[in-house]
N, C-alpha and C positions, 0 to 999 in steps of 0.2 A: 543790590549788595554784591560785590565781590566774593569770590567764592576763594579760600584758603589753597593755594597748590600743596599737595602731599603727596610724598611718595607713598607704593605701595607698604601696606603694614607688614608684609612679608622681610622685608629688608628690616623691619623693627625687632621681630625675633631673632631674627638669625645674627642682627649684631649685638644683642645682648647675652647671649643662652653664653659667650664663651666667657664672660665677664662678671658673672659670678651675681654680686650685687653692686657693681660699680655701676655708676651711672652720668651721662652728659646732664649738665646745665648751663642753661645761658641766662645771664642780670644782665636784663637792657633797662638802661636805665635812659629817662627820657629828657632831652637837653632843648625842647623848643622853646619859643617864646613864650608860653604861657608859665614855663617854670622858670621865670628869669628869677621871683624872691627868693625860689629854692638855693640860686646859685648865688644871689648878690646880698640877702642877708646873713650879720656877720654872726648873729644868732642861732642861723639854720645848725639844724643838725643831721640833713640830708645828707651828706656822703658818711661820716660816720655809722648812720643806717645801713646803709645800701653794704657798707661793710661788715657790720656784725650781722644783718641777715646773711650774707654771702659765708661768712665764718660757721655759723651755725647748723647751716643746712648741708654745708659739701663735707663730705670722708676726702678723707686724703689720696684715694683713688681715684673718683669723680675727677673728669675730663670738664672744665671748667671755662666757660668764654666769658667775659665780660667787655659788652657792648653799648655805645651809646648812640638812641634813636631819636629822630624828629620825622623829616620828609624828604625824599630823593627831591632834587630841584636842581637843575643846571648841570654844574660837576659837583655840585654836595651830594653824597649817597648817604642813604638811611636803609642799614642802622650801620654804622662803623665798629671794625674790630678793633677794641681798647689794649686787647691785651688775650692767652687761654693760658692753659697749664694744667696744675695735678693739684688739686684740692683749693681754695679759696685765700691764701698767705697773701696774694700778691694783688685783689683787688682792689685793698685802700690806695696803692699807687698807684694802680694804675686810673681810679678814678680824680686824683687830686689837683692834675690838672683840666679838667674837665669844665667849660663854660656853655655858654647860652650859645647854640648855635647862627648862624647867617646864613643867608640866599646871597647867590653871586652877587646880586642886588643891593646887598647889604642891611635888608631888612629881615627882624628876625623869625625865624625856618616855623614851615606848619608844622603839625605833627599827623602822620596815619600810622596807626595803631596795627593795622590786619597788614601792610606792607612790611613793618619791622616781624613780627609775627611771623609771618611766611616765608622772607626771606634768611630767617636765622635758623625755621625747619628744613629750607632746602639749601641751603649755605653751609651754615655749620654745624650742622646733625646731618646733614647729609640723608636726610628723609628717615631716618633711628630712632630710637623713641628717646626723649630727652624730657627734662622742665624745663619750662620755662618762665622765671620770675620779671613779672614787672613793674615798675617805678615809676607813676607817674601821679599827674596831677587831677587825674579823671578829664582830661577836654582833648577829645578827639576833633582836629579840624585839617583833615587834607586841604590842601587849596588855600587856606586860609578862610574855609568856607565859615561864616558869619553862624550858619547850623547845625554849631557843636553840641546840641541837642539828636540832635535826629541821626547825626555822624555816629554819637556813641550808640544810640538805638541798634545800630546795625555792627557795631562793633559785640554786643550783648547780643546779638541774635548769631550772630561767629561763635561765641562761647557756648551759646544752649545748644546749636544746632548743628556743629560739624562734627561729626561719627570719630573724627581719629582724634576728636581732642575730648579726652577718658575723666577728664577730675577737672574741676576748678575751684578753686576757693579765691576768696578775697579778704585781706585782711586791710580795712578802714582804719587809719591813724588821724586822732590830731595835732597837728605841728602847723602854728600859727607862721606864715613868715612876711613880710614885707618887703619887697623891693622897688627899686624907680618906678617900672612903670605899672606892676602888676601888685597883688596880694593876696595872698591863701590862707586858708584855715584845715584844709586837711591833705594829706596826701592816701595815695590807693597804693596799698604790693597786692597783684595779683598773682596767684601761682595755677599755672597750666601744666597739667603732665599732657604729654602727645604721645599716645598710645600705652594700651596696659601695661609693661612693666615700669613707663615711668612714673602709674597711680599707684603700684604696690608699693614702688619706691617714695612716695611723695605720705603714702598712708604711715611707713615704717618713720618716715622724720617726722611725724606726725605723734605719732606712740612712745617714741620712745623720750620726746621731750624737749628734743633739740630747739623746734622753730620757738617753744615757748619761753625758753630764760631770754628772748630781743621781743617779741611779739607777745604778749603778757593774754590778750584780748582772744579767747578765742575766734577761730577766723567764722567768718560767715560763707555758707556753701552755694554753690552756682550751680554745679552739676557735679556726680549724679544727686538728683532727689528721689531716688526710687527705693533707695538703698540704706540698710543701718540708721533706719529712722529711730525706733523705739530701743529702752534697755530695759530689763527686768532689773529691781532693784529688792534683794529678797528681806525679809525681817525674823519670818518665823513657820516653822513646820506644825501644823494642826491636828491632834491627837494622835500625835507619835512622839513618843519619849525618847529622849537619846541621840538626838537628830540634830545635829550643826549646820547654822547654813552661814555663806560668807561669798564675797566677792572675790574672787581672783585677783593676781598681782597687778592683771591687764585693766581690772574693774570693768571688764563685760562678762570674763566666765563667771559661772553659777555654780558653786562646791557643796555637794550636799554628804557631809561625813553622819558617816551612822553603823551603828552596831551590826552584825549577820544577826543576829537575833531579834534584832528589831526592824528587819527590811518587808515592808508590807507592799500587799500588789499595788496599792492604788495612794499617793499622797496628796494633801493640798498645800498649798504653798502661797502665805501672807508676804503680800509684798508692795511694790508700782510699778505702774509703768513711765518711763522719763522720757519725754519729749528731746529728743536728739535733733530737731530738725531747726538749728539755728538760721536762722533768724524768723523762723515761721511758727507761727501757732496753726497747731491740730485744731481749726474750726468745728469739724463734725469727720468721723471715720469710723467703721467699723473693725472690730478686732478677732480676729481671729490668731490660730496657734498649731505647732503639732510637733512630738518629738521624732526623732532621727535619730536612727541608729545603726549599728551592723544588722537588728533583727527583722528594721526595716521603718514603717512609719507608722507613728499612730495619733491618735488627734488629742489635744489638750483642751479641756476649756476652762475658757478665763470670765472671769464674773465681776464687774458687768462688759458686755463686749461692745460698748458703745463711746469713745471718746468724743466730749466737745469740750470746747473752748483752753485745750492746753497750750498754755504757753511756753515757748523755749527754756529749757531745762528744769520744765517742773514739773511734778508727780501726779498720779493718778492710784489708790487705792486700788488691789485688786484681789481677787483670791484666783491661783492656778491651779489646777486642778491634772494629773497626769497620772496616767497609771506606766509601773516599772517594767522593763522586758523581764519578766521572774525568769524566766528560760535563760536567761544569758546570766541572770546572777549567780552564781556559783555556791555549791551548798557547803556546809559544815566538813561533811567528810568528802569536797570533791579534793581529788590533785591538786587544780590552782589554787582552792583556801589550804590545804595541806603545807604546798611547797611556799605560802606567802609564812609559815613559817610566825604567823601571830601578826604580822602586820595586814597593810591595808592592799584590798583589790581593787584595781582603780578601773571606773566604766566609761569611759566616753561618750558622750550625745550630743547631741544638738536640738535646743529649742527655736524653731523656727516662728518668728511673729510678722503677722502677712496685717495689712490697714488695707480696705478698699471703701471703697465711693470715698476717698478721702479730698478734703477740701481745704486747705491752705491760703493760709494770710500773713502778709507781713505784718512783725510785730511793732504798735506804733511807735513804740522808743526808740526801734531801729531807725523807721522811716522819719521819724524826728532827727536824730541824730546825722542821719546823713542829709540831709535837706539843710541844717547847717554846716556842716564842711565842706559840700559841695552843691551850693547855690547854686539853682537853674540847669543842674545836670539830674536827670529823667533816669536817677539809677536807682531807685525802686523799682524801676519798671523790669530791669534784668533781674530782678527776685522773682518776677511771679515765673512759679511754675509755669511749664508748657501744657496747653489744653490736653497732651494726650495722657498726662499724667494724672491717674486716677488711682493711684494702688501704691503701696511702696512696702518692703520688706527687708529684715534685721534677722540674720541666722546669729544666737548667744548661744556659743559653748556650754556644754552643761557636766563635770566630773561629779560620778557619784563614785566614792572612795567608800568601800565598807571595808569595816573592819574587825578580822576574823578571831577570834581569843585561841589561846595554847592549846584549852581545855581537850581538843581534839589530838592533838599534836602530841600530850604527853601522855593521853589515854592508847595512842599507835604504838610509842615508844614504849610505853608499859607492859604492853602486850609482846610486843614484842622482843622485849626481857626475859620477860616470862619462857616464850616459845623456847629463845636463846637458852634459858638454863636447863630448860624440860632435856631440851635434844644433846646438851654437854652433860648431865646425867645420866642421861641414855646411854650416852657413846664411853663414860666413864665407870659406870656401874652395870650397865646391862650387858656386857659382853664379860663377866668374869662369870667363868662356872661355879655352881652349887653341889655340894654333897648331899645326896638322900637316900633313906634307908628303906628297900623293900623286900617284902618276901617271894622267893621264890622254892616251888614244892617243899612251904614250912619253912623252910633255911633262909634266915638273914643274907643280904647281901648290901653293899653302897656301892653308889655308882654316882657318877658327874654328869653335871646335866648343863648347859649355857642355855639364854634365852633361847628361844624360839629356834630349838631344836629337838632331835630325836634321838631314841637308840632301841636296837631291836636285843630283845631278853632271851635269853636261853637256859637250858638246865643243863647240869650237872654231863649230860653225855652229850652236849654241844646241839641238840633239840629246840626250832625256834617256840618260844611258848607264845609270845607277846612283843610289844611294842610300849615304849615311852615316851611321851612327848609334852615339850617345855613350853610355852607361851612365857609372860613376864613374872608369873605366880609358881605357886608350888606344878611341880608334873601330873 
């Protein structure tokens, strides 16, 4: 097999860090002989495709190529530049005139798949990290080799196993088409990001919706499989009153709203687990868990911790079990519930769910369904997991938002009222002097006294006899 040319992924950072989240793609879309019905039925709806996914996926900042691939041959080069630019407006044009290619020969062009591939990483990415989307018919045949069987085997073995290429998904269509000499039943877009920021990038069009108003079907995953297997799907909090649970807007985080009053150290948590691992059923794995926090980690257990026979996007009953970081929740009368002021304090976590000795199978409907679109092409075989894949892990967001009542807030304020009028009393009535009448040697006398002060006494021939002295009460 051929091995992918890449530049270092050094040059992948450094020209993306100053771009913000813009990002290169390139749509090769594939023109050999085997996709002649694509080109020559009047039915197809192949470039129309190849358009509204290219619309969907690119921002209007996205540095954009659109190319068409078969096989270098003669003076024919594969893949040719169709056209690039700034966001995706201008690849229905540039695909419209677009046909079946030729060999100087004039027979029509094979196709190799890891040449266009490779050549559009170090061509037009310039070794940077980019996607890249492709169009074809699933039959890899350089040469025109007779063994487009074994050709894509080692095309699928480029996808699982070369380090700089970070995500692939595929998404399976079927689109019947007929032409002269050829006819299909399905076509393949696969999407390749080539180094991490273009799987963050590829996860974000991912999320937020885009690839799905063209692409209805969710896609099926190639690589990574280690990754965001399972989701907690929550139902109900177990002998805690007053305890909301919900999915977040993303529908992975985990929101659990609850009273200060009612925050106990240790909850359990009715819910499932959802098989995220399209196109694979969880044969047999074990489950394990643990939360994450600022306070640091601590372990969850989930009941029962044993998975078999899940199917792609289906559930599994389970009870969770976690105890809260009490230390980091904040009490009644601290500052943070004080200053929240009767609203909610919000705690950030992370539930981590780890699967080992885990064992994967393709699901038969898949492998049904692709076995008719694409007859005689070994692409089940690019689903199975790689041998060293034994484990796979899903970190789910977790807010727990409590929320604090006034009851503290107006009991401070109260008080502090109070304080407030004691000491303008104070300062309004305790500084005026009082008249009192005492005796000295027999003989009446009055004298003025202010708070918390004194006056020394004397008699009649100016003799000190004594001393007076005021606190807030009589002298």
């Amino acid at each position: 097999m051929r091995k992918l040319l890449v530049y270092p992924l050094l040059v992948v950072f450094g020209a993306v860090s100053t771009q913000l989240h813009a990002m290169q793609q390139a749509f090769l879309v594939q023109n050999s002989g085997w996709m002649e019905p694509f080109y020559v039925d009047s039915t197809s709806q192949f470039k129309p495709l190849v358009a509204a996914v290219a619309a969907a996926v690119s921002a209007a900042d996205d540095t954009t190529y659109t190319l068409a691939f078969n096989q270098s041959s003669g003076t024919s080069v594969s893949p040719v530049l169709l056209g690039m630019g700034r966001g995706a407006s201008d690849v229905s044009r540039q695909i419209a005139s677009l046909s079946v290619a030729r060999k100087d020969s004039g027979a029509l062009a094979d196709t190799d798949f890891q040449e266009a591939i490779s050549r559009t990483i170090t061509g037009q990415f310039k070794g940077a990290s980019g996607i890249v989307w492709i169009f074809t018919n699933n039959r890899n045949s350089p040469n025109n080799d007779p063994k487009t069987a074994e050709r894509n085997r080692e095309f699928y073995r480029l996808l699982h196993m070369e380090p700089s290429i970070t995500k692939t998904l595929a998404f399976p269509l079927r689109m019947p088409v007929q032409g002269k000499l050829y006819a299909a039943k399905g076509l393949m877009i696969y999407a390749l990001a080539y180094g991490k920021p273009a799987s963050d990038a590829l996860d974000r069009i991912l999320s937020d919706g885009r690839i799905a108003k063209v692409l209805t079907q969710a896609p099926a995953r190639l690589k990574p499989i280690d990754q965001d297997a399972m989701r907690i799907v929550p139902e109900a909090m177990k002998d805690v009153p007053g305890v909301q649970l919900s999915l977040g807007s993303d529908q992975r985080t985990l929101v659990v709203d609850v009273d200060a009053a009612s925050v106990v150290p240790t909850m359990t948590m009715s819910g499932s687990l959802q098989n995220l691992f399209y196109p694979y059923v969880i044969k047999s794995a074990n489950v394990e868990a643990a939360l994450e926090g600022p306070f640091g980690r601590s372990a969850v257990m989930v009941t029962p911790s044993v998975i078999n026979d899940l199917a792609p996007a289906s559930k599994q009953a389970v009870d969770v079990r976690f105890a809260l970081p009490m230390a980091q929740v904040p009490s009644l009368w601290s500052a943070q519930a004080l200053s929240a002021m009767g609203k909610r304090v919000i705690l950030p976590l992370n539930v981590e769910i780890s699967l080992s000795t885990q064992r994967l199978v393709l699901s038969d409907a898949f492998t049904a369904e692709m076995g008719e679109l694409f007859p005689g092409d070994p692409i089940s075989e690019v689903f199975l997991p790689p041998d060293s894949v034994k484990g796979s892990t899903a970190r789910v967001p977790l807010l727990l938002r409590i929320q604090y009542p006034l009851t503290p807030v107006i009991a401070l304020m109260g008080a502090i009222l109070v304080l407030v009028a004691g000491v303008a009393s104070l300062a309004i009535f305790g500084g005026r002097a009082r008249r009192y009448e005492i005796l000295v040697d027999g003989s009446k006398r009055h004298v003025a006294l202010k708070p918390f002060s004194s006056l020394a006494v004397k008699d009649v021939e100016g003799r000190y006899v004594g001393s007076l002295k005021r606190s807030l009460g009589r002298p």
